[in-house]
N, C-alpha and C positions, 0 to 999 in steps of 0.2 A: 504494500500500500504506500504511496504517496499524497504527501499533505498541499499544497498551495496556500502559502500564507499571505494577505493582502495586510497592511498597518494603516492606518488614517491616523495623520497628526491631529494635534491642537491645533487650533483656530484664534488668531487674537478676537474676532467677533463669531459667534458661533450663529450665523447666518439663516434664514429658515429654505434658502437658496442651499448652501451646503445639506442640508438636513434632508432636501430634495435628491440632490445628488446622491450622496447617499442609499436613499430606500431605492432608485431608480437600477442603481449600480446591485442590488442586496437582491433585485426581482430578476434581472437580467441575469446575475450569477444561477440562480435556480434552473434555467433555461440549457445548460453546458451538457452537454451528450455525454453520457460517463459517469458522471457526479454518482461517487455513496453515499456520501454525506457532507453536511456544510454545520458550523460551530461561528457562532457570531457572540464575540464576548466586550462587552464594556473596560474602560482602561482604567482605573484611579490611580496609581502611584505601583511603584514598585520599589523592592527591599533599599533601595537608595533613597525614595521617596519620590521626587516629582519626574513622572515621564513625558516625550513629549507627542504621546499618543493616546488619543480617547476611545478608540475602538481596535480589535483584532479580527480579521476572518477566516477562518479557514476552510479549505472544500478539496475532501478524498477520493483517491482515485485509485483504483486497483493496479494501475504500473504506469511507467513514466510515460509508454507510448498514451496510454490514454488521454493522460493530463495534454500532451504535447497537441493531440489530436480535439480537445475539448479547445484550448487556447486557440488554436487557428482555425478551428470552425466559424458559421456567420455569427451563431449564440457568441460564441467567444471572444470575437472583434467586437461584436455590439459592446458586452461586457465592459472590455479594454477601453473604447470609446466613452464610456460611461466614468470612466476615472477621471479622464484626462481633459472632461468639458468642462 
């Protein structure tokens, strides 16, 4: 199994734009040919104390070709697209 980890930083204003982004990116992830499972977990701080990330995602795949194969499908460009607007 293989994991894909996505991270989202902090934000200096935390947007309802960002917030959109976001869930639109989290629906579009669901949609990946392959997926076993997906873990979406909130960030508070870590054993140092402040991190500069507010959320983690993760989404399983039974071997790397599949991940490789989920990622450059059209689901997985839409996906990618979805980070980077």
């Amino acid at each position: 199994m293989v994991k894909l980890v996505v991270l989202f930083r902090q934000t200096d204003t935390h947007a309802a734009s960002y917030d959109q982004q976001y869930n639109e990116f989290l629906i579009k992830l669901d949609r990946l040919p392959g997926m076993r499972r997906k873990a979406v977990c909130s960030v508070y701080s870590g054993p140092g104390g402040f991190v500069p990330f507010h959320a983690l995602v993760e989404a399983y795949f039974d071997h790397p070709d599949a991940l490789q194969a989920a990622l450059t499908s059209p689901a997985g460009v839409e996906a990618g697209q979805a980070l980077i607007a």
